[in-house]
N, C-alpha and C positions, 0 to 999 in steps of 0.2 A: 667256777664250780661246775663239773659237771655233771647232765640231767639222768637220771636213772632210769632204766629199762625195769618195769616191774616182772616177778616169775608168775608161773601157776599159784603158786601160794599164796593165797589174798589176804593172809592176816601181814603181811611181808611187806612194809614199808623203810627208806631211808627214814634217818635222824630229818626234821623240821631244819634245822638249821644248815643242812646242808644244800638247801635252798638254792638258786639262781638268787642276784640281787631283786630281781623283778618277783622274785615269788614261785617261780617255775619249781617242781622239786623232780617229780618224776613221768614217764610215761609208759601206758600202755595198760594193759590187767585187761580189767571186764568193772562191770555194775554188779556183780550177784552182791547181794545184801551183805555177805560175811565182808567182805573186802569194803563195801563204801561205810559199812560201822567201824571195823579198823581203824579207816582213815578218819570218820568225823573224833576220834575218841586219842589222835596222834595231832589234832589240829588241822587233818587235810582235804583238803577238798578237791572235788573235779569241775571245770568248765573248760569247754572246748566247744568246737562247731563239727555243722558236716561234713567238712572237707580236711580236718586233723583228725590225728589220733585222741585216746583219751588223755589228756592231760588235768595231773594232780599239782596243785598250788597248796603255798605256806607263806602268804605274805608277811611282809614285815616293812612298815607295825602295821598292825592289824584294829581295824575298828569296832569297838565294843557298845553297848548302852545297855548300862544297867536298868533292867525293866520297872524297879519304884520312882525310877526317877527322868520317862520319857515326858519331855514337855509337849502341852498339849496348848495351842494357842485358844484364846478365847470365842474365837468364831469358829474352831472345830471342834469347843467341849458344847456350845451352845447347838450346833448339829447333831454330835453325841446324843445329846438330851431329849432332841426336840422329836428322835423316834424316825428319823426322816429315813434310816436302815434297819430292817431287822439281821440282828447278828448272831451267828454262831459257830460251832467250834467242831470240824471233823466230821459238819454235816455232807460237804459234796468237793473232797481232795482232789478227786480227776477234773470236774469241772472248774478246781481253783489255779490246778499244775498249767491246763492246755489254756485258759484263762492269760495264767502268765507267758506262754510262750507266743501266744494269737498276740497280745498288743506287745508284747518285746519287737516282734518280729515286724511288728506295722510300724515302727520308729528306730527298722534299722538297728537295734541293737538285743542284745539277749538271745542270737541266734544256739546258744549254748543247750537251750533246754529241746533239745533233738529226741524224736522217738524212743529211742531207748532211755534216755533218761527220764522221760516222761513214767517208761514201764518200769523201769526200778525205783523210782520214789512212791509210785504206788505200790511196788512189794512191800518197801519201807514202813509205808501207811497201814499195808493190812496188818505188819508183825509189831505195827504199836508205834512205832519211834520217830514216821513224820508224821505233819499235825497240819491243818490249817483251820483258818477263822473266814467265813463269808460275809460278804454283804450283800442282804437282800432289798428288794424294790416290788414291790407287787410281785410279789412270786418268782420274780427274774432274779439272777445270779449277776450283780453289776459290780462285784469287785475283791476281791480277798486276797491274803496271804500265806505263805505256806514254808516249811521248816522242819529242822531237823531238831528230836531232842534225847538228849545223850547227858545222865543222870541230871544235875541240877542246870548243865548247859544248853542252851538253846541257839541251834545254826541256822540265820534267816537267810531263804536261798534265792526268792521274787516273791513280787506283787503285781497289781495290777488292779484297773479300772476302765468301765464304760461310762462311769457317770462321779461327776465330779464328786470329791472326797471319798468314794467308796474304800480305796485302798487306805487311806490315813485311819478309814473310822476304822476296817480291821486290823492295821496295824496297832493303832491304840487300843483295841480290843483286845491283840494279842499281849502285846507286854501288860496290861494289866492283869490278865490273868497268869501271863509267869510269875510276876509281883506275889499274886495271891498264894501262889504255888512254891515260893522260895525258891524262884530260879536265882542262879548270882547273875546272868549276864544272858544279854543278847550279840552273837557273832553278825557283824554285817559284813565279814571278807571284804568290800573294797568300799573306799570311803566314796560320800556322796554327799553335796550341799543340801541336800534330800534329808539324806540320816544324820548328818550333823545338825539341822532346825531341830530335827526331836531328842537330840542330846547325846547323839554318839561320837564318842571320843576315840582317837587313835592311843594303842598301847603297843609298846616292844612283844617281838613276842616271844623273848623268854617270859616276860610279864604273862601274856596271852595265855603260852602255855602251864604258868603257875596256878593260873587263877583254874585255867579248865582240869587241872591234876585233883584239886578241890572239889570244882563243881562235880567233876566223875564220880569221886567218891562217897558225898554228899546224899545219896540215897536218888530215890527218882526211878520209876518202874516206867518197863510198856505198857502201852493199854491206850483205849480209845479216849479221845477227851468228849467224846459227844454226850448230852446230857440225856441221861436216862436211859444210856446203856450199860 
């Protein structure tokens, strides 16, 4: 298959399925906001480094976890409970984004979340449609996760932690308030022994794309998730 040169036109993507075996679909465009909603709402996404261009992926199959039903092991519902993080929702995005790219970067891997992408998912953020959950420590910021949501769909993009379980407890904090919120699904883009413990399952992805043609249409507004705004 070959990879596509994207135009000026950022609503302007190939067909998903004309994919690379490995997932590759297209290259090149920008980050403005119009063009990365496009593609989360076609099933595509970007991850690249500093030294490539931007590249758009549509793996296949693609790993899902439906948010009522993330398992949560008993010594990290007993953390949950026991208060040991204060959590919430859209309180501090830019410190959950650089979060995720500070420890990707210290383990060698997630070199993907590059300056500019840092500054378009915070666009993303202020126009409603990315979201994160923190976890807090004595006032300290030690761990969160952060994502994209696109009507009833929800695209998880990193996480991250300084202190043990902080990322798990927002991640379980995350999918339970999709749950709450009748999301159908969380996207995890590329499988992980990580996200298969908490119940993420690979699906085809014309499945993929069936299920997100649904969740789209499904209702599901921008807007801030932080409480009491």
């Amino acid at each position: 298959m070959p990879v596509f040169y994207l135009t000026e036109e950022p609503t302007l993507f190939p067909r998903p399925g004309l994919a690379e075996p490995g997932g590759l679909l297209a290259v090149g465009g920008d980050l403005r906001p119009e063009r990365l909603l496009a593609a989360y709402r076609r099933g595509i996404f970007p991850w690249y480094d500093e030294e490539s261009p931007i590249l758009w992926w549509s793996p296949d199959p693609r790993p899902i976890l439906f948010p009522g039903q993330v398992y949560v092991s008993h010594r990290l519902e007993r953390t949950l409970r026991s208060g040991k993080f204060r959590l919430t929702c859209d309180a501090d995005f830019g410190g959950v984004i650089r979060g995720c790219a500070t420890a990707a970067r210290a383990v060698g891997d997630g070199t993907w979340i590059v300056p500019e992408m840092i500054e378009a998912y915070e666009r993303l953020h202020e126009a409603g449609y990315a979201h994160s959950v923190e976890a807090w420590q004595d006032g300290v910021l030690v761990g969160g996760a952060y994502g994209v949501a696109i009507g009833k769909a929800f695209f998880g993009e990193s996480m991250f932690h300084v202190v043990t379980d902080a990322s798990k407890a927002a991640f379980v904090t995350l999918c339970r308030r999709l749950a709450a919120m009748d999301y159908h699904f969380v996207d995890c883009q590329q499988t992980t022994g990580h996200l298969c413990r908490f119940g993420a399952v690979e699906v085809r992805r014309f499945e993929f794309l069936k299920r997100l043609e649904i969740a789209r249409e499904s209702g599901g507004e921008a807007g801030t998730w932080r409480e009491g705004a």
